[in-house]
C-alpha positions as CSV (number, residue, x, y, z in Angstrom):
1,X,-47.8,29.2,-15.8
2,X,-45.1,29.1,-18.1
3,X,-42.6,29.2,-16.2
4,X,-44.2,26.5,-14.5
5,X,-44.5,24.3,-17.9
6,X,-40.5,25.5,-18.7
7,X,-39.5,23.6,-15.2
8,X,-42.1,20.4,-15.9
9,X,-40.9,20.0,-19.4
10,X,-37.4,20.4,-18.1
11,X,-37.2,18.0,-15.4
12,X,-39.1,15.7,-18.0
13,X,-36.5,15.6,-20.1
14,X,-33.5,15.6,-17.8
15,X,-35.5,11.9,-16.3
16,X,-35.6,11.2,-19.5
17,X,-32.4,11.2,-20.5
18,X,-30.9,9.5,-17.3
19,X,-33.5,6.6,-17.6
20,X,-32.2,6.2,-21.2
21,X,-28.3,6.3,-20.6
22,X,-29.0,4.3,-17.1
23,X,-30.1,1.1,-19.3
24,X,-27.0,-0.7,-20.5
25,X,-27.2,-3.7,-22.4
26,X,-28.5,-6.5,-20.2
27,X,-26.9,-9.1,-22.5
28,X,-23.9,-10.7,-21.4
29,X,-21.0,-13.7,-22.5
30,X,-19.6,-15.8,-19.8
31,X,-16.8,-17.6,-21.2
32,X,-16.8,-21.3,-20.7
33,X,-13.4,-22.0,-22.1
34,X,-10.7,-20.4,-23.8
35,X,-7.9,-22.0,-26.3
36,X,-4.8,-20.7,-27.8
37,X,-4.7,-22.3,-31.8
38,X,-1.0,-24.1,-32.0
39,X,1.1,-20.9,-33.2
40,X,-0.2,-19.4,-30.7
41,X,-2.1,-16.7,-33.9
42,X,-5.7,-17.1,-32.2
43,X,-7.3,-17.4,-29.8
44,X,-11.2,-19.5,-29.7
45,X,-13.8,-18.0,-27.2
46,X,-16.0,-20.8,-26.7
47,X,-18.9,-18.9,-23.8
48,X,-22.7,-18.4,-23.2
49,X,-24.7,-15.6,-24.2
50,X,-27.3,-14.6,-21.5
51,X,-29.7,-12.0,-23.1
52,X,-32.0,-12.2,-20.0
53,X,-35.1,-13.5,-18.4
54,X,-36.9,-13.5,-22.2
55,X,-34.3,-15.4,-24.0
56,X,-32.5,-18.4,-23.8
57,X,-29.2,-19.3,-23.5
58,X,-26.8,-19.2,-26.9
59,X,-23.7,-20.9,-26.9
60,X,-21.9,-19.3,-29.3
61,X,-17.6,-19.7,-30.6
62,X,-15.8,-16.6,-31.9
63,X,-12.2,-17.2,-33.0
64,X,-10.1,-14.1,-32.0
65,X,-6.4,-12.4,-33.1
66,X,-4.5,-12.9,-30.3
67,X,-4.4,-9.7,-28.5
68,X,-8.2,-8.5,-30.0
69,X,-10.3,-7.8,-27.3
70,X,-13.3,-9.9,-26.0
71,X,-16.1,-7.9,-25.0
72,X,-19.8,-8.4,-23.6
73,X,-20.7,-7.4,-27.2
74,X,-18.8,-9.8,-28.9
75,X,-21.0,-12.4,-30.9
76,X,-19.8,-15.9,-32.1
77,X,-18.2,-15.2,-35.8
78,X,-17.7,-19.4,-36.2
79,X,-20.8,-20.6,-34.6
80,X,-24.1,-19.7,-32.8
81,X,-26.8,-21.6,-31.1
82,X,-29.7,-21.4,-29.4
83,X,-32.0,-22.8,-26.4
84,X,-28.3,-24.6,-24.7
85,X,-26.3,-23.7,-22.5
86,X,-23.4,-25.9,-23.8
87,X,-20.8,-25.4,-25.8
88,X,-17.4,-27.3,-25.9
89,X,-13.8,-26.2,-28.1
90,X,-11.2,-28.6,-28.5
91,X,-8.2,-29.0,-31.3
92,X,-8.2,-32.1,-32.9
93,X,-5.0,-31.3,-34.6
94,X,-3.1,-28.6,-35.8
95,X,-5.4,-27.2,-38.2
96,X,-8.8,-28.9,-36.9
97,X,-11.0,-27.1,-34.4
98,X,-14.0,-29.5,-33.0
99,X,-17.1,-27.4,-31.4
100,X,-19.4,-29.5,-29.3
101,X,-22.8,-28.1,-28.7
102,X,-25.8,-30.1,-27.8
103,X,-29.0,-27.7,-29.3
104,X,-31.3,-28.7,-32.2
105,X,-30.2,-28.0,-35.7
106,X,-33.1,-25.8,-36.2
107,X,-31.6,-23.6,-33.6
108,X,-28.0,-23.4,-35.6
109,X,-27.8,-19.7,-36.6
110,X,-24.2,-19.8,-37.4
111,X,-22.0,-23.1,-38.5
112,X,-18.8,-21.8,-40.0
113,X,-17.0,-24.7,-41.4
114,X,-13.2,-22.4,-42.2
115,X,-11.9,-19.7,-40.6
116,X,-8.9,-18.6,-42.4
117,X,-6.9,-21.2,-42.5
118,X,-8.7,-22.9,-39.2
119,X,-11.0,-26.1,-40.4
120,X,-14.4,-26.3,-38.4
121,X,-15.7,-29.3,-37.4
122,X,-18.7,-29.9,-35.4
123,X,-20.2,-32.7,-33.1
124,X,-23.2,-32.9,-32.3
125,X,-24.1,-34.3,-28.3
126,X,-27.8,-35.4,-27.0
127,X,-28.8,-33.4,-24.4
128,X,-29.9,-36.3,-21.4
């Protein structure tokens, strides 16, 4: 019998374990555009988040080194939404980055107006 238990409680834990390191993060980004700042310094991430069939869609804007790495992971560190899947980057001049997103202010979690020595500016769009 107790060797019996020793195998149970062994193969229990073993199916444990791989269930546990089988479940990756079902979140992901898909980038919906990507632009270099003028001296070419940074790079803006403007993309999606997906978290799955519970949540909705965050469009979020993360403004990168050039070089640093963009990963699944990666949250917005200028600006997150929620409930949209819209999001728009543009450079209105040298200094000036313009973020278009279309959810409700109540579902602004993140609206970073600098970024070094990036402004932030933000426009608003109705969602037809």
């Amino acid at each position: 019998m107790t060797k019996y238990r020793i195998t149970i409680i062994t193969f229990l834990l073993i199916y444990i374990c791989f269930m546990l390191t089988s479940c990756g993060d079902i979140c992901g980004n898909k980038i919906v555009k990507t632009i270099n700042n003028y001296n070419n310094k940074y790079v803006v991430i403007g993309f999606i988040r997906d978290g799955g069939a519970t949540t909705a869609f965050s469009p979020q804007v993360s403004i990168l080194k050039k070089g640093e790495k963009f990963k699944d992971s990666t949250s917005g560190n200028v600006f997150i939404g929620n409930k949209s899947d819209y999001i728009d980057i543009e450079w209105k001049n040298e200094t000036t980055l313009l973020i278009k997103y279309k959810c409700s202010e109540e579902d602004v979690m993140k609206k970073e107006t600098k970024f070094k020595n990036i402004n932030i500016e933000y426009e608003k769009l109705q969602d037809y």
